[in-house]
C-alpha positions in Angstrom: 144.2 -72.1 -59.7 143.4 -75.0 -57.4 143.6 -72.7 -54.8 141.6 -70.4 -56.3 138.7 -72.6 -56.9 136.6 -73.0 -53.4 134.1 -74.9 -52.6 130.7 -72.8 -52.9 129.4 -74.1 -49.7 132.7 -73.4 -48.1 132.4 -69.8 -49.1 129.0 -69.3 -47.8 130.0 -71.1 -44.7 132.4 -68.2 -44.8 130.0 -65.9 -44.8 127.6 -67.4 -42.5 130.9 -67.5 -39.9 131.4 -63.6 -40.7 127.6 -62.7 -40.3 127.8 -64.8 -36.9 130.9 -63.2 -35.6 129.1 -60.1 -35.7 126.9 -58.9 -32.7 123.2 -57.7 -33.6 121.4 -55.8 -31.2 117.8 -56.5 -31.6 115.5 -54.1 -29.6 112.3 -55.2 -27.9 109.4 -56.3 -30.4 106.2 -54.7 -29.2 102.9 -56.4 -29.0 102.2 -55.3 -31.9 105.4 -56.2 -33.7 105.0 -59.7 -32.0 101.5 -59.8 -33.4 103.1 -58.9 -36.9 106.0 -61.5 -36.5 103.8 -64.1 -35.4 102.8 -65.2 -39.0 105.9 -64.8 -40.1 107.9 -67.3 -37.4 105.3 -69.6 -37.9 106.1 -69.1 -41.7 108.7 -72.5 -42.6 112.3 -71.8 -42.3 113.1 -71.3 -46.1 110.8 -68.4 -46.3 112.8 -66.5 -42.8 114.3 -63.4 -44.0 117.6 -62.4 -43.0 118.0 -59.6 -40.0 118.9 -57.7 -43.0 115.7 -57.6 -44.7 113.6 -57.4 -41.4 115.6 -53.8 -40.9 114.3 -52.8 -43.8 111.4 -53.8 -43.1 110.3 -52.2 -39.7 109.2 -49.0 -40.9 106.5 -50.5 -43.3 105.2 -52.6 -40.7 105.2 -50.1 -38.2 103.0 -48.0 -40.6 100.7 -50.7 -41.5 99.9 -51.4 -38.3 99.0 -47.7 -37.1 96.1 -48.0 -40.2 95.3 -51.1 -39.2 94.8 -50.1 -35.5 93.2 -46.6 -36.9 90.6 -49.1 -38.8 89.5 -50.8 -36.0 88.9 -48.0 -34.0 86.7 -46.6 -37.0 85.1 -49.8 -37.1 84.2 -49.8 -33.1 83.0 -46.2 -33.6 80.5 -47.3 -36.3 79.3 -50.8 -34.5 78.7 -47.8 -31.3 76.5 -45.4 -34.0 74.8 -48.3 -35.3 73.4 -49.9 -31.9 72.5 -46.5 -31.0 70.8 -45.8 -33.8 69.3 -49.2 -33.7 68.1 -48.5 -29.7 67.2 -44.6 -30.6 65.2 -46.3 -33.7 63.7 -49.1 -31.1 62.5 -46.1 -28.7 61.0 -44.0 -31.6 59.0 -47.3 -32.5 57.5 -47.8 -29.6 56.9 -44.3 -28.6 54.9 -44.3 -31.8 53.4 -47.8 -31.1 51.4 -46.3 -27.6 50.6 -43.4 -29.6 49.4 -45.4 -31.7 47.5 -47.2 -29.0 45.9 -43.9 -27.7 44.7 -42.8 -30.6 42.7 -45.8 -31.3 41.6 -45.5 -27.6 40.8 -42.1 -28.0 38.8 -42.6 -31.1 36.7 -45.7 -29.7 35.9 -42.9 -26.9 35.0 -40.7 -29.3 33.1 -43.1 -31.4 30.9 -44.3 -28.4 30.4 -40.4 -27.1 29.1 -39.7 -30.8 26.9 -42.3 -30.8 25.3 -41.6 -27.1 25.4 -37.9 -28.1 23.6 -39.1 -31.4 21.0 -41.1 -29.1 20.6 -38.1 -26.9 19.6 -36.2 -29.9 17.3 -38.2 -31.2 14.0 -37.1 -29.0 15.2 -33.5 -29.2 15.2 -33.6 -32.7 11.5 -35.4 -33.0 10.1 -33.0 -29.7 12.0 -30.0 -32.8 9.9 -31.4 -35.6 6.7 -31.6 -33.6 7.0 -27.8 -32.7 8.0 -26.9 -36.5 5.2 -28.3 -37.2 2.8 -26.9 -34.7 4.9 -23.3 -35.9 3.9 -23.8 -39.3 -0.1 -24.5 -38.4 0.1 -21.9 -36.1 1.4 -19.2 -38.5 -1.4 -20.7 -41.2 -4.0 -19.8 -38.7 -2.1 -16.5 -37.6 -2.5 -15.7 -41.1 -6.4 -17.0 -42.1 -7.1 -15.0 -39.1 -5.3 -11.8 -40.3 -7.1 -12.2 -43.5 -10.5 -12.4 -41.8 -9.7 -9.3 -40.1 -9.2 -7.5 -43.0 -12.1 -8.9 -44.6 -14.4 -7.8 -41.5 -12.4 -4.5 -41.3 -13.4 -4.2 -45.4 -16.7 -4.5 -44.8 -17.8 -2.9 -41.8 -15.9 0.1 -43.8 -18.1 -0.8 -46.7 -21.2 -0.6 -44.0 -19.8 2.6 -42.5 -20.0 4.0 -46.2 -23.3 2.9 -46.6 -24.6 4.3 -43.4 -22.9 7.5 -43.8 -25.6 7.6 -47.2 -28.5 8.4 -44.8 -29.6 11.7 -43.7 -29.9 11.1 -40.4 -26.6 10.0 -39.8 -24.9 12.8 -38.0 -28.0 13.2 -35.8 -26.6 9.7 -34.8 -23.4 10.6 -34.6 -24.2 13.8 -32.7 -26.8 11.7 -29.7 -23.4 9.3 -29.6 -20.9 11.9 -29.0 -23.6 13.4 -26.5 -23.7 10.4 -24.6 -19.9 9.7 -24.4 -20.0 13.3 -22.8 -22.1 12.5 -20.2 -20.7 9.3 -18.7 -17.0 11.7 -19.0 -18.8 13.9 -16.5 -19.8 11.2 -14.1 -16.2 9.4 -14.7 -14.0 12.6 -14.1 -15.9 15.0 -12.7 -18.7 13.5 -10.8 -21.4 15.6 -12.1 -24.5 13.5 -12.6 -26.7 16.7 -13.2 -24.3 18.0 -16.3 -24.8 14.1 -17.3 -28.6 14.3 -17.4 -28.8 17.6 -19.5 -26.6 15.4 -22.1 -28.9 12.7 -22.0 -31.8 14.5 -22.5 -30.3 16.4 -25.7 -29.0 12.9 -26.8 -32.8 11.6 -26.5 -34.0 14.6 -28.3 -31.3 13.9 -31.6 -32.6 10.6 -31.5 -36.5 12.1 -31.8 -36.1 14.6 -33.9 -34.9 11.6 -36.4 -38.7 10.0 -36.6 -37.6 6.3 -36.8 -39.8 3.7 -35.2 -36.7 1.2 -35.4 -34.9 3.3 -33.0 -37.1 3.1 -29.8 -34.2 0.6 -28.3 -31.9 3.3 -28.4 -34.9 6.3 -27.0 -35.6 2.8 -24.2 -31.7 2.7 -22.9 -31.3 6.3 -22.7 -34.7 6.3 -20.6 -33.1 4.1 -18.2 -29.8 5.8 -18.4 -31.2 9.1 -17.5 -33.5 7.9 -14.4 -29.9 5.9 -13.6 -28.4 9.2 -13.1 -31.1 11.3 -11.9 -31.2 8.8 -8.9 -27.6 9.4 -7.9 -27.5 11.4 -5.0 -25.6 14.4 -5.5 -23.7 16.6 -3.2 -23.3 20.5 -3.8 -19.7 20.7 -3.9 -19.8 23.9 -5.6 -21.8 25.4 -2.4 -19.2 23.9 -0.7 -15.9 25.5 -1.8 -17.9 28.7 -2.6 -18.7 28.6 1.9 -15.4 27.4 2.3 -13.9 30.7 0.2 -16.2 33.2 2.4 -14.4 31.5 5.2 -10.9 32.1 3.8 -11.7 35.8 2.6 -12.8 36.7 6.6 -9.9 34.6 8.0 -7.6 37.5 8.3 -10.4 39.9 10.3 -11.3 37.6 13.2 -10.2 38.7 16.4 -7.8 36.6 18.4 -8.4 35.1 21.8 -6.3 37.8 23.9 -6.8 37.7 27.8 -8.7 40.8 29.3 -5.5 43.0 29.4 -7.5 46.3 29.1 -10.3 45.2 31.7 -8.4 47.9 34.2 -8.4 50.2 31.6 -12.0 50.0 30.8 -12.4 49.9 34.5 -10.5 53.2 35.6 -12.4 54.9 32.5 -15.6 53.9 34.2 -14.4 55.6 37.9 -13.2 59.0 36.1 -14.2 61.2 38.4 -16.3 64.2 36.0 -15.3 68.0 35.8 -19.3 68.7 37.1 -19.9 69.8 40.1 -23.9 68.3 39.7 -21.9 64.6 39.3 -21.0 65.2 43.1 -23.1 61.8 44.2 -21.6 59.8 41.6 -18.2 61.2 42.1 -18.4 60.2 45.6 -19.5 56.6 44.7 -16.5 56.1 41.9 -13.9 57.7 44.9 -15.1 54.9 47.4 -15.3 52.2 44.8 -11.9 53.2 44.0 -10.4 52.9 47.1 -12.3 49.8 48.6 -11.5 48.2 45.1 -7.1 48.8 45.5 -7.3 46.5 48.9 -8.6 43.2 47.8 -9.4 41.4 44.2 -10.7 38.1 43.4 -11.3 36.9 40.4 -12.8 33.5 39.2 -11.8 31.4 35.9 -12.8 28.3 34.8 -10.6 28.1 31.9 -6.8 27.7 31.6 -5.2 31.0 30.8 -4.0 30.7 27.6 -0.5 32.9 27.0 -0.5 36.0 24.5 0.4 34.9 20.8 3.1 36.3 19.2 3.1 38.2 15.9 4.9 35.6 14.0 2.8 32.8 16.1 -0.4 34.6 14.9 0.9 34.6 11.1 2.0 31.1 11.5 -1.7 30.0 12.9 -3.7 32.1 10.6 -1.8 30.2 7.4 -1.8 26.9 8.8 -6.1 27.5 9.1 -6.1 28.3 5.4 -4.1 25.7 4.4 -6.7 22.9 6.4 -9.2 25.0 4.1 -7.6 24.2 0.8 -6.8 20.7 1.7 -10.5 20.5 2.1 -11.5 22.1 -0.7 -9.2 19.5 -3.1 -10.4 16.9 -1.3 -14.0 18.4 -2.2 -12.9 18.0 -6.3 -11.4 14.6 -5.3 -14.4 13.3 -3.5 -12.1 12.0 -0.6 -14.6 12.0 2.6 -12.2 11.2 5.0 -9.5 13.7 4.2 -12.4 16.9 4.3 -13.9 15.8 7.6 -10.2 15.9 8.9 -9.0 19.3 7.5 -12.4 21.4 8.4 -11.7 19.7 12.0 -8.9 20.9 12.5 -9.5 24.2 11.2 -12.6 24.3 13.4 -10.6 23.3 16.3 -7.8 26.2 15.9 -10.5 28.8 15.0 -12.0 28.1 18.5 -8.8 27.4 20.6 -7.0 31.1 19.6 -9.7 33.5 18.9 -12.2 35.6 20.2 -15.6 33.8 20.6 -17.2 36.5 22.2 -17.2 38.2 18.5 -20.0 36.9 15.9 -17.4 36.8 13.2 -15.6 34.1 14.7 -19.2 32.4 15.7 -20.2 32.8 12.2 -17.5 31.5 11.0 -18.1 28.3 13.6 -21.2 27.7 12.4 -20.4 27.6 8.8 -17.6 25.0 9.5 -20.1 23.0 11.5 -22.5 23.2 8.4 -19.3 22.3 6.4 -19.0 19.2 8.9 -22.0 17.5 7.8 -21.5 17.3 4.3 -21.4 13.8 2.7 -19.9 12.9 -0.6 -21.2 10.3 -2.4 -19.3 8.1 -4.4 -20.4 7.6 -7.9 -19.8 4.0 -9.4 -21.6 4.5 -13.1 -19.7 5.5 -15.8 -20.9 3.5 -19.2 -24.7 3.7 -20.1 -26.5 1.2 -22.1 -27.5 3.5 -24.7 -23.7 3.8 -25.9 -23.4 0.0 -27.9 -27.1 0.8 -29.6 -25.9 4.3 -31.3 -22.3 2.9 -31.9 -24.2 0.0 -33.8 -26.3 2.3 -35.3 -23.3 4.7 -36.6 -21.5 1.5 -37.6 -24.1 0.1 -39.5 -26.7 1.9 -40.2 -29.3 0.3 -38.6 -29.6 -1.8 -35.3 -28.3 -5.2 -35.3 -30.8 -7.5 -33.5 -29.4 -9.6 -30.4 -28.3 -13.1 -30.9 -31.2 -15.8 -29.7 -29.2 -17.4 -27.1 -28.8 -21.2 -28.3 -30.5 -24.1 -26.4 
């Protein structure tokens, strides 16, 4: 029994000899395992595990420190996003500060362009309300005006009716339209003897009316008829009618041929007759005959001018007539210089290409020559004085005297 009871101590120092006899292989600590053990060597020696316990404990610290090391990688990643959100935040800010900035400079521009635009305006808009202004007084007067019009137009129709009471009215009327007539024939036609027939009948209406008020009117168409009668006149008429005589015998004068048939005429004149009591002058025609065939000389002063042909002779004949015609328009148109050209000319071929040995073709020379000394004359007159006296006395009735002129 003594035996059997042992020392405790000795019994553990038993142990502790047994556990110490034995060989432990202990692998490598990582860094990480060192890290880990660290705290726990520093740790005092009562709290030391046995190699027992830190077998059994390996596993869990290897595990704990893979989340720890996963941790502080998440950790980094976030302190990465945060100070690049933070400098992606800082950029944003002051990209929006300088737009900031331009904006405000952009709306000072603005404000100082409004207000020189604004200042710019400002005589525009007074030089606007001047001319509104002027526009609305000058559409007032536009409009008194139109209504004075109307008011005159009311009551000269008023007057008109009035006048149109009296009897004598139309013989007004009618010494007015004659009058208008007249100065239409001087105007477009140039006929200041048609003219002075109107004026007299005019005079005549105004007569036969018996009215000592109207010896104005019976004065101006006085003067207005010794006006015309004093305008020298030219007969055109006689003129075109010479001028168609001229045209109708155009085709009958007899051209300007050389003396073709002057041996013809000739040999006709030595025939020698069938009569024996010719004998003398038979004789005289056979000498003549044959002193004649040795020499001829004959003397012209002229140029010989060459035979025509038929179409030439066509061609010259219408070019004549149409120098005629010119001259006869320029006759109704009262154009001096273009009829003294074309009867020239016409004068100038008639004597160059035909016969003026014939009296046709001197007839027809002298009537161009007569045609040559014609003079139109221009007439300038075309209203008469006597017109504004009837059209006031149509108008109104009566004749309106003449304003005194003021002093």
């Amino acid at each position: 029994m003594e035996h059997n009871k042992q020392d405790p101590n000795q019994q553990a120092h038993s142990d502790n000899d047994v556990i110490e006899s034995t060989p432990v292989i202990e692998a490598t600590p990582t860094k990480d395992e060192q890290k880990l053990s660290e705290p726990e060597s520093a740790m005092p020696s009562s709290t030391v595990e046995s190699p027992a316990e830190k077998s059994t404990a390996d596993p869990e610290t290897k595990r704990r420190s893979k989340s720890s090391w996963w941790v502080r990688f998440s950790i980094l990643i976030c302190l990465i996003i945060a100070i690049g959100g933070i400098g992606l935040s800082y950029l944003l800010w002051m990209e929006l500060q300088e737009q900031k900035q331009q904006l405000q400079t952009q709306n000072q521009q603005t404000s100082v362009i409004g207000s020189q635009v604004t200042q710019a305006l400002v005589e525009p808009n007074k030089r606007i309300a001047v001319l509104e202004a002027q526009q609305q007084q000058n559409s007032q007067a536009y409009q008194q005006q139109a209504q004075l019009v109307k008011s005159q137009q009311q009551l000269q129709q008023r007057v008109a009716t009035l006048a149109q009471r009296n009897p004598n009215n139309w013989m007004a009327s009618e010494a007015e339209y004659l009058v208008r007539m007249a100065a239409r024939k001087l105007a477009l036609e140039n006929d200041p003897k048609t003219a002075a027939s109107l004026l007299k009948s005019a005079d005549e209406r105004i007569e036969a009316m018996k009215d000592p008020t109207l010896l104005p009117i019976r004065r101006a168409l006085a003067n207005d008829l010794a006006t015309t009668n004093a305008i020298k006149t030219t007969d055109v008429a006689g003129s075109i009618y010479t001028i168609d005589g001229i045209l109708n015998q155009l085709d009958t004068l007899p051209l300007n041929r050389a003396k073709a048939q002057a041996a013809e005429d000739l040999a006709e004149q030595n025939a020698i007759s069938d009569s024996v009591d010719d004998w003398q002058s038979n004789l005289a025609k056979t000498w003549h005959s044959v002193t004649d065939g040795f020499i001829t000389i004959r003397k012209r002063t002229t140029d010989l001018e060459p035979l025509l042909a038929p179409d030439q002779q066509w061609y010259l004949v219408e070019n004549i007539r149409n120098k005629l015609l010119q001259a006869q328009l320029a006759l109704y148109q009262h154009d001096q210089v273009n009829y003294r050209q074309s009867v020239g000319f016409a004068r100038t071929w008639i004597q160059q290409y035909f016969d003026l040995d014939e009296e046709k073709t001197q007839e027809a020379l002298r009537a161009l020559d007569a045609l040559m000394t014609v003079t139109i004359e221009e007439i300038n007159q075309q209203n008469f004085d006597s017109t504004r006296l009837l059209q006031q006395l149509i108008t109104y009735g009566e004749l309106v005297p003449a304003e005194e002129p003021q002093s």
